[in-house]
PQR file of N, CA, C, O and H, with PARSE charges and radii, in Angstrom:
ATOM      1  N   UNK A   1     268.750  85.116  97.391 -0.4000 1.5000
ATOM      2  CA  UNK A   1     268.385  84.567  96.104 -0.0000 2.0000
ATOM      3  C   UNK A   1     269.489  83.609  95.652  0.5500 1.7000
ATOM      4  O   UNK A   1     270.677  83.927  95.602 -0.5500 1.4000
ATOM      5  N   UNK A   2     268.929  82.245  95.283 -0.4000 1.5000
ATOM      6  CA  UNK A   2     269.978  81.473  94.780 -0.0000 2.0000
ATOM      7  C   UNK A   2     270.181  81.499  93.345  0.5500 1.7000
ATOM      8  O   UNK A   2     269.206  81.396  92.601 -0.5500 1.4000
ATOM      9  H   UNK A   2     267.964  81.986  95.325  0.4000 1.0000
ATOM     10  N   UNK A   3     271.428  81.636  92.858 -0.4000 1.5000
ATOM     11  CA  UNK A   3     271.499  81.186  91.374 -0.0000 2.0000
ATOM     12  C   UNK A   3     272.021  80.266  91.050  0.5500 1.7000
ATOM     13  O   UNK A   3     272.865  79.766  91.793 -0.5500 1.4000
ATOM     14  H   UNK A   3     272.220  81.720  93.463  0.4000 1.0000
ATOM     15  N   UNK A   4     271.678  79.638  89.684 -0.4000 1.5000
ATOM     16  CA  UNK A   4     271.699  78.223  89.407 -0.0000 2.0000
ATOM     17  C   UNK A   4     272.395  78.112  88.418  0.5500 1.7000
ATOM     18  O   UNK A   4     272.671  79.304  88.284 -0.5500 1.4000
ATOM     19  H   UNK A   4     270.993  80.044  89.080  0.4000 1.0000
ATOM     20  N   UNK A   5     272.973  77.552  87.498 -0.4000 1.5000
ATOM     21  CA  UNK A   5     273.772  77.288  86.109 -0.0000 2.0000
ATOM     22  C   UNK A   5     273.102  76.558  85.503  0.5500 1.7000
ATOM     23  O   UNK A   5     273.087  75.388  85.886 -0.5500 1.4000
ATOM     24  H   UNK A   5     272.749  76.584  87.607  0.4000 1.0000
ATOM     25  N   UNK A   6     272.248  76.953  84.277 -0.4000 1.5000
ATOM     26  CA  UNK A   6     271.800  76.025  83.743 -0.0000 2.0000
ATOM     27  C   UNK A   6     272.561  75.856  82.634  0.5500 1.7000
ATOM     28  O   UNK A   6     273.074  76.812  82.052 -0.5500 1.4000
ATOM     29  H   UNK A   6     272.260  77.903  83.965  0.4000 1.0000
ATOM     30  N   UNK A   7     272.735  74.247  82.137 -0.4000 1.5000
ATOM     31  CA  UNK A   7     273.754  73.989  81.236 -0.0000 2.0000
ATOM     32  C   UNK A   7     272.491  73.729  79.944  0.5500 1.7000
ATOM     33  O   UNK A   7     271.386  73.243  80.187 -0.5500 1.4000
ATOM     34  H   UNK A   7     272.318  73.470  82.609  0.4000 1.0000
ATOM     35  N   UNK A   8     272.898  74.116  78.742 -0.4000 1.5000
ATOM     36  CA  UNK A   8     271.939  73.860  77.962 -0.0000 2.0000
ATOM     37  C   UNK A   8     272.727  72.973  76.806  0.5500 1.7000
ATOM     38  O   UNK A   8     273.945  73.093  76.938 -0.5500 1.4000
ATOM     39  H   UNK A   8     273.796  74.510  78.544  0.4000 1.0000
ATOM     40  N   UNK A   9     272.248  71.907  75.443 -0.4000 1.5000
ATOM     41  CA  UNK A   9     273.227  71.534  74.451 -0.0000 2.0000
ATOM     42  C   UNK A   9     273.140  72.215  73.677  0.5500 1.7000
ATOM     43  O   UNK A   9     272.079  72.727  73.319 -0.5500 1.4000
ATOM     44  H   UNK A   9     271.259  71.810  75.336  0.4000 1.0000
ATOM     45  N   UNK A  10     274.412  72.451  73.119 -0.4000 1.5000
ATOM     46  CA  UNK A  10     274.995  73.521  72.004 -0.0000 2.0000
ATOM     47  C   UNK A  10     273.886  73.537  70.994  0.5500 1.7000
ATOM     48  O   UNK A  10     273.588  72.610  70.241 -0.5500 1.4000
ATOM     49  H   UNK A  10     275.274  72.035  73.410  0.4000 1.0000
ATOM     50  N   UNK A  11     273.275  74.797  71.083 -0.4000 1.5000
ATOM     51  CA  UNK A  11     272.672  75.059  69.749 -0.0000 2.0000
ATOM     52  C   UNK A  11     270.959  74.997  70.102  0.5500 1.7000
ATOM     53  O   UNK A  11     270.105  75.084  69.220 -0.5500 1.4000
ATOM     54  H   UNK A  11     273.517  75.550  71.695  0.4000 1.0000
ATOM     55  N   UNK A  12     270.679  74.843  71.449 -0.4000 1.5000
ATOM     56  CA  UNK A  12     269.615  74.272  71.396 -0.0000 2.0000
ATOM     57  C   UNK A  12     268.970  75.838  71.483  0.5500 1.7000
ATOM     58  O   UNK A  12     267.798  75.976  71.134 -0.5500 1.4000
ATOM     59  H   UNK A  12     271.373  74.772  72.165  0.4000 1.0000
ATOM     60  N   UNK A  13     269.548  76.729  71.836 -0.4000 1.5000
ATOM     61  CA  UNK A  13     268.571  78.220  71.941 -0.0000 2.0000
ATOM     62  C   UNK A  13     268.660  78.445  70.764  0.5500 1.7000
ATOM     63  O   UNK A  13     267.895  79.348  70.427 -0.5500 1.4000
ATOM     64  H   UNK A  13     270.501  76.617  72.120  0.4000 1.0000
ATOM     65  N   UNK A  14     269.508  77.858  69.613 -0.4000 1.5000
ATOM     66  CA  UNK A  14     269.281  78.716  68.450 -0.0000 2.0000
ATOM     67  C   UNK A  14     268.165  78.352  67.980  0.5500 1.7000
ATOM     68  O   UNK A  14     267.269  79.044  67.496 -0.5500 1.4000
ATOM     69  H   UNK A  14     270.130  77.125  69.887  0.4000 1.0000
ATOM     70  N   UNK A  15     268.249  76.919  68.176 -0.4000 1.5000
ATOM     71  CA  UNK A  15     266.754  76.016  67.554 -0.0000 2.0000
ATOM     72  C   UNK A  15     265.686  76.546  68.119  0.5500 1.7000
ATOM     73  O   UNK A  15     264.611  76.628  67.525 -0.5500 1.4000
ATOM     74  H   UNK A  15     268.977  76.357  68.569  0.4000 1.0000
ATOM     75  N   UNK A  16     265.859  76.920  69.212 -0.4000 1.5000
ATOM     76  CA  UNK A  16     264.677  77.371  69.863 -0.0000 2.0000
ATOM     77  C   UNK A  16     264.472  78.950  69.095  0.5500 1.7000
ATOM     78  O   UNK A  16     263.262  78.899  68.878 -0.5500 1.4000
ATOM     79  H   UNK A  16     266.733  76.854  69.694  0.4000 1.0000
ATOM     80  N   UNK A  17     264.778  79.863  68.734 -0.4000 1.5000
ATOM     81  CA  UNK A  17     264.846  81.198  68.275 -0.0000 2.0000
ATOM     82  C   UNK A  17     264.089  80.827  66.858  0.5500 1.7000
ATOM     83  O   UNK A  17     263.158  81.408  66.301 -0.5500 1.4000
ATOM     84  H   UNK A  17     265.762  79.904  68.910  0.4000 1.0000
ATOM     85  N   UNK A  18     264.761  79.754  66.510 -0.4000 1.5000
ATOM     86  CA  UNK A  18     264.281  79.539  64.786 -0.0000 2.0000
ATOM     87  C   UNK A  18     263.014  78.858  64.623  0.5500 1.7000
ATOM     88  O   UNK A  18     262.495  78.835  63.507 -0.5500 1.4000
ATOM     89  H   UNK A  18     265.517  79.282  66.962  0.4000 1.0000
ATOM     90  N   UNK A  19     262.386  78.227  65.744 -0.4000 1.5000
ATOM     91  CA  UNK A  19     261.109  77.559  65.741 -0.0000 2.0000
ATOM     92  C   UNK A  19     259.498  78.814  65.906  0.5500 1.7000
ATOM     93  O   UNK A  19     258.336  78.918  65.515 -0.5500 1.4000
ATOM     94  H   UNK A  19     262.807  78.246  66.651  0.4000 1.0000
ATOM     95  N   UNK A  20     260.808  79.716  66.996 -0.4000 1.5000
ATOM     96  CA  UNK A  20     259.819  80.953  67.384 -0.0000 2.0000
ATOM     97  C   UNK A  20     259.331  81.579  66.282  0.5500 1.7000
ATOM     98  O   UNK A  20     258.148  81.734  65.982 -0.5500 1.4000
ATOM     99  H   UNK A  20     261.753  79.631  67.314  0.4000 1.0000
ATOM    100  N   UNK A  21     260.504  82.003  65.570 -0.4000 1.5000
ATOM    101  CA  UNK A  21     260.861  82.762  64.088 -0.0000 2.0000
ATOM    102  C   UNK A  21     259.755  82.088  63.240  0.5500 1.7000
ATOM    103  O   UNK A  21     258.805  82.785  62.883 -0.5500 1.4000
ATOM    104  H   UNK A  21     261.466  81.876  65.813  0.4000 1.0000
ATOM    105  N   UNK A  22     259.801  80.987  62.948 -0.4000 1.5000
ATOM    106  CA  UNK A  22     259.215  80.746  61.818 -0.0000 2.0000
ATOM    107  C   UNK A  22     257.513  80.581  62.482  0.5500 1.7000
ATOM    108  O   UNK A  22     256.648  80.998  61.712 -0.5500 1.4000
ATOM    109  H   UNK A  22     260.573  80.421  63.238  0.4000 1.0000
ATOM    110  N   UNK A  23     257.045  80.042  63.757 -0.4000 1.5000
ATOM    111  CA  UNK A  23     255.656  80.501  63.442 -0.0000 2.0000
ATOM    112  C   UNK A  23     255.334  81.950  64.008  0.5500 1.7000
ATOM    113  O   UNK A  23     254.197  82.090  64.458 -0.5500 1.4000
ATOM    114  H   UNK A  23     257.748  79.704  64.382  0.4000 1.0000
ATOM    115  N   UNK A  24     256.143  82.992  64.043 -0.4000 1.5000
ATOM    116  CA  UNK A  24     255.917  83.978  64.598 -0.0000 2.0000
ATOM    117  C   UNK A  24     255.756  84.443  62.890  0.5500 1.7000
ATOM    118  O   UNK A  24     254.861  85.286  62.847 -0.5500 1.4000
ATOM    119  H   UNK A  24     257.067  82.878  63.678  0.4000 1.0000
ATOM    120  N   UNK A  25     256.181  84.243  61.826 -0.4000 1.5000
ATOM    121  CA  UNK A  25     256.074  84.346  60.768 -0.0000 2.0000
ATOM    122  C   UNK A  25     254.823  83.358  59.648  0.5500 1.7000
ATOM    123  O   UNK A  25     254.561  83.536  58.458 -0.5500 1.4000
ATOM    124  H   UNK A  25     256.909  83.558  61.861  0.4000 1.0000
ATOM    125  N   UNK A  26     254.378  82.530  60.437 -0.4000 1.5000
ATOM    126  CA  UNK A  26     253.363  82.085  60.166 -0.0000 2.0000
ATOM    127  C   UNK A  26     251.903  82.586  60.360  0.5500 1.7000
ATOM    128  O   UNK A  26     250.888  82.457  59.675 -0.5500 1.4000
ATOM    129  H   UNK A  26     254.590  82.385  61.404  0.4000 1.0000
ATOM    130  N   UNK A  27     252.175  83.224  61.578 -0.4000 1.5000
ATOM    131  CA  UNK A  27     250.962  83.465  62.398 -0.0000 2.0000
ATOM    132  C   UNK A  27     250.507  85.258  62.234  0.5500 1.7000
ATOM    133  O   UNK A  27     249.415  85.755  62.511 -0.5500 1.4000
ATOM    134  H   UNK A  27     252.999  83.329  62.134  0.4000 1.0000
ATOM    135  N   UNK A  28     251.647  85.907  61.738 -0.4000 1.5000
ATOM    136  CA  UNK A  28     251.900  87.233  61.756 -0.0000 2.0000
ATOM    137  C   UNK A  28     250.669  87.355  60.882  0.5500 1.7000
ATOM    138  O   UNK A  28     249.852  87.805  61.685 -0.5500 1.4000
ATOM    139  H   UNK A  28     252.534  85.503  61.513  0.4000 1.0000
ATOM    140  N   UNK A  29     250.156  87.250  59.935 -0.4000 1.5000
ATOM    141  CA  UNK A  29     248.999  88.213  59.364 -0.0000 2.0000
ATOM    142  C   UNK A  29     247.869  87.327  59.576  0.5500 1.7000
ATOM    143  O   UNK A  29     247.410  87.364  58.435 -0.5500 1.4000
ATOM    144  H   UNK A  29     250.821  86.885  59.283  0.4000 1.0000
ATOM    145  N   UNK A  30     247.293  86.756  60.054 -0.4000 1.5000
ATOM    146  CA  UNK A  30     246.018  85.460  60.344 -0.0000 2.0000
ATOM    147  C   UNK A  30     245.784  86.219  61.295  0.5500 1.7000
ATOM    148  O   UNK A  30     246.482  87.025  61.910 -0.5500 1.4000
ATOM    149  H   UNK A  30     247.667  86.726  60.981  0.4000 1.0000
ATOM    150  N   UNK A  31     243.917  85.647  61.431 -0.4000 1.5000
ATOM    151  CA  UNK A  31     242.854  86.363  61.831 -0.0000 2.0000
ATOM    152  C   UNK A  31     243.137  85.713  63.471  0.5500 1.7000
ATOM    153  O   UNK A  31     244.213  85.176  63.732 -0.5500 1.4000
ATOM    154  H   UNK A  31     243.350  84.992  60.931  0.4000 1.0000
ATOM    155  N   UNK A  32     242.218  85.820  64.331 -0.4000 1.5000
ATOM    156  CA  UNK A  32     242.192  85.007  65.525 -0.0000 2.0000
ATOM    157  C   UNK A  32     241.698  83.444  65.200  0.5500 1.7000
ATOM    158  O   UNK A  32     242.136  82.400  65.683 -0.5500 1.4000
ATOM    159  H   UNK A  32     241.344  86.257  64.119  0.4000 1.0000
ATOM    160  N   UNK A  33     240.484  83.669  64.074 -0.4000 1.5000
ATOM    161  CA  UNK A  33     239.930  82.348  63.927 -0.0000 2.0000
ATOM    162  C   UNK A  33     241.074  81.322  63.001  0.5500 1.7000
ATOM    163  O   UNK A  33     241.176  80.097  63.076 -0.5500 1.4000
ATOM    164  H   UNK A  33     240.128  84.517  63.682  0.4000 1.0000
ATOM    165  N   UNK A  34     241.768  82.153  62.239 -0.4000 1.5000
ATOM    166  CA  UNK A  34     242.818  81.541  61.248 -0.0000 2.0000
ATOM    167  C   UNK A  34     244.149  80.951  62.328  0.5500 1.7000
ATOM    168  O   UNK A  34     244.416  79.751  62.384 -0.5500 1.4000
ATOM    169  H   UNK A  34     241.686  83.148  62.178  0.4000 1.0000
ATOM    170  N   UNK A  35     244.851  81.931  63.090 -0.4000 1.5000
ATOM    171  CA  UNK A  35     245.253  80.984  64.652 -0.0000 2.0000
ATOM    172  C   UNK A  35     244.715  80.002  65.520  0.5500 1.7000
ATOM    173  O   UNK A  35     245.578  79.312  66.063 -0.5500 1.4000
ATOM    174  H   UNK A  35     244.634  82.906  63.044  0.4000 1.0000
ATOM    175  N   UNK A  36     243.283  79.679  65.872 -0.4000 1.5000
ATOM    176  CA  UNK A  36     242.688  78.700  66.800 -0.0000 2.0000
ATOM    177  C   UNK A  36     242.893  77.709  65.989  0.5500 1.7000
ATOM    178  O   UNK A  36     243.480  76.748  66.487 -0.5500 1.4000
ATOM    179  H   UNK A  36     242.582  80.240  65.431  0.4000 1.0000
ATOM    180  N   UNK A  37     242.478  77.608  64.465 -0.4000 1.5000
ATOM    181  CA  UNK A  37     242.328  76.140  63.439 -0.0000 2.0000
ATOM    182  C   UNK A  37     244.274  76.147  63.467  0.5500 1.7000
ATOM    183  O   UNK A  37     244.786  75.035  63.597 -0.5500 1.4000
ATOM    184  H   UNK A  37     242.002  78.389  64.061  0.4000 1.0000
ATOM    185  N   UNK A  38     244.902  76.947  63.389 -0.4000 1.5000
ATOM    186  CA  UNK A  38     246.611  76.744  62.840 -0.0000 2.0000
ATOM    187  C   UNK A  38     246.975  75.535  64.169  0.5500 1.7000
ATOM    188  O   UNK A  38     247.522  74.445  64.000 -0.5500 1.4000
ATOM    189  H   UNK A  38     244.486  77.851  63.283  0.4000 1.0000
ATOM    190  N   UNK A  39     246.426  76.190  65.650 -0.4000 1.5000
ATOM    191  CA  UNK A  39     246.729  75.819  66.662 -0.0000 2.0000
ATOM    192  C   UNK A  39     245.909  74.080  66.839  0.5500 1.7000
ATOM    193  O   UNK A  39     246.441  73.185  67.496 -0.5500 1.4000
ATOM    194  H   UNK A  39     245.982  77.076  65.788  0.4000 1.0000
ATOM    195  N   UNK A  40     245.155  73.987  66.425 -0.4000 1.5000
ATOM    196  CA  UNK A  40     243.905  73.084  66.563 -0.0000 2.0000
ATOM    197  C   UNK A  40     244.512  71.672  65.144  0.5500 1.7000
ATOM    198  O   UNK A  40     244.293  70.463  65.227 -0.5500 1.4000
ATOM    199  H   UNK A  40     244.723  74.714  65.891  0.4000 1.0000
ATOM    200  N   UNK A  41     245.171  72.301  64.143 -0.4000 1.5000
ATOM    201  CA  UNK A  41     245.876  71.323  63.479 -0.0000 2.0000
ATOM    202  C   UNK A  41     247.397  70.655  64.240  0.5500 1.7000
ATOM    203  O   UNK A  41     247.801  69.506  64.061 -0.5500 1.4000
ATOM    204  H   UNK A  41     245.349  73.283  64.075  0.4000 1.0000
ATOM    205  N   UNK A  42     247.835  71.338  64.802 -0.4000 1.5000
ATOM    206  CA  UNK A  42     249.021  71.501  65.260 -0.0000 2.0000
ATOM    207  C   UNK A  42     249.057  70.242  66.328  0.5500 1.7000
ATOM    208  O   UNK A  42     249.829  69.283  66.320 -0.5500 1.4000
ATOM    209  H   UNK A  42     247.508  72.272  64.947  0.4000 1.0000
ATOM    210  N   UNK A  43     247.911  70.557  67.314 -0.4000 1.5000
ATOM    211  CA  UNK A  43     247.379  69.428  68.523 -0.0000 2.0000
ATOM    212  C   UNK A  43     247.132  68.187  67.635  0.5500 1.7000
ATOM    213  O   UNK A  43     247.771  67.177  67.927 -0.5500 1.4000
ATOM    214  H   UNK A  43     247.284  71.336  67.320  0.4000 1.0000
ATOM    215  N   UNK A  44     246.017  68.126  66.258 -0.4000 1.5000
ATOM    216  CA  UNK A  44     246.259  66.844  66.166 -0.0000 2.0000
ATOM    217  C   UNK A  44     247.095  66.696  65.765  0.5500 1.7000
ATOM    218  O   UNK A  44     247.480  65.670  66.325 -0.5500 1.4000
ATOM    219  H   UNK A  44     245.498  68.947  66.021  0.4000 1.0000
ATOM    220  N   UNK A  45     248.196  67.129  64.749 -0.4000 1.5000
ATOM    221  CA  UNK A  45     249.048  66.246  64.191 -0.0000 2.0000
ATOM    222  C   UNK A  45     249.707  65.982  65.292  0.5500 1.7000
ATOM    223  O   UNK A  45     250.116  64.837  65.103 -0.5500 1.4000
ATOM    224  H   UNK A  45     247.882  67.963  64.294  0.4000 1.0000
ATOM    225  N   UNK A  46     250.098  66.356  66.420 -0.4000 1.5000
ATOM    226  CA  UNK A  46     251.197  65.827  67.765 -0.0000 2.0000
ATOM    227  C   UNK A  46     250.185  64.436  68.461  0.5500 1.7000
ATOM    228  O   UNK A  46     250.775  63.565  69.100 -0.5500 1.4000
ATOM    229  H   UNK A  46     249.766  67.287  66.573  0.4000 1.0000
ATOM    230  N   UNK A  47     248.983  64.369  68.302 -0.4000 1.5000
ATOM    231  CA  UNK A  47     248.401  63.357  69.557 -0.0000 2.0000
ATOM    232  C   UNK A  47     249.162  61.929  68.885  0.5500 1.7000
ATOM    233  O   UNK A  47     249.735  61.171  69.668 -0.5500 1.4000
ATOM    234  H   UNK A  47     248.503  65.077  67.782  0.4000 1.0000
ATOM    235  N   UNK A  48     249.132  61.603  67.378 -0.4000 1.5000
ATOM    236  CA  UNK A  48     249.194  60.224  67.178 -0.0000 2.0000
ATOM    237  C   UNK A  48     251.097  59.609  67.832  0.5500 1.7000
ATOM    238  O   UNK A  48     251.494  58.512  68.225 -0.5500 1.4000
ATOM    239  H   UNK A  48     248.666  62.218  66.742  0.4000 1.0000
ATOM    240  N   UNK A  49     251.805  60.966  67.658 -0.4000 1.5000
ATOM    241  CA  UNK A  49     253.227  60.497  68.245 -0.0000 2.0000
ATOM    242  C   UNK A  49     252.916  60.607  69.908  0.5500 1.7000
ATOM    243  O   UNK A  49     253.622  59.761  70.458 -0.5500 1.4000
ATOM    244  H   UNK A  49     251.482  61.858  67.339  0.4000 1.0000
ATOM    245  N   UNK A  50     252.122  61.338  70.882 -0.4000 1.5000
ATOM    246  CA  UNK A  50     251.991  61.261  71.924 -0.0000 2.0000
ATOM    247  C   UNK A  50     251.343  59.923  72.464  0.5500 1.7000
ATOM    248  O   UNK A  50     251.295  59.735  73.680 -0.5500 1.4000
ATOM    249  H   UNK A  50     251.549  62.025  70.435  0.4000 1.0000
ATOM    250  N   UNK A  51     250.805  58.918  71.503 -0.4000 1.5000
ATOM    251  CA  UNK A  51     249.841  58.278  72.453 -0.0000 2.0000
ATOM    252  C   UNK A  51     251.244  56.567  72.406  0.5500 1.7000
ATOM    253  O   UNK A  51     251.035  55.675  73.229 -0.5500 1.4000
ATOM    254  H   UNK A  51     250.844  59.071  70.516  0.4000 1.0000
ATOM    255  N   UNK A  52     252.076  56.464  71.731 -0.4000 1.5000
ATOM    256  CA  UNK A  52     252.883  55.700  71.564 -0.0000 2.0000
ATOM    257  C   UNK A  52     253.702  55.991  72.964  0.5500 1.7000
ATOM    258  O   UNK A  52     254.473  55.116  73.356 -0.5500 1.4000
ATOM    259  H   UNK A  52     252.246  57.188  71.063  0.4000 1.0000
ATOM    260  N   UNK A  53     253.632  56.546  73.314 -0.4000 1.5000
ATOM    261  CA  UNK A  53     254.799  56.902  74.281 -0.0000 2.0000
ATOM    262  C   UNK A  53     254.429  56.722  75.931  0.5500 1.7000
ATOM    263  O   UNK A  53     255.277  56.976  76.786 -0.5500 1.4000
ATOM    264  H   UNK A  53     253.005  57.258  72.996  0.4000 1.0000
TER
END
């Protein structure tokens, strides 16, 4: 088994912990159907910065 070093930039797991955090706190009492529309807003608001790129 090889192991690897992954170098990450300072701070970026915290950001990552705090993004989890907050929709893990979003999502915590919503129905399944109240998650598909959370998830389904989420996609569009990202397509109009995806299609520039």
């Amino acid at each position: 088994m090889i192991k690897s070093k992954v170098k990450t930039v300072k701070g970026l797991v915290k950001q990552l912990r705090a993004v989890r955090d907050k929709m893990n706190a979003e999502l915590e009492h919503m129905t399944s159907e109240q998650r598909t529309a959370y998830f389904q807003k989420m996609r569009e608001k990202k397509k109009p910065e995806q299609q520039g790129v």
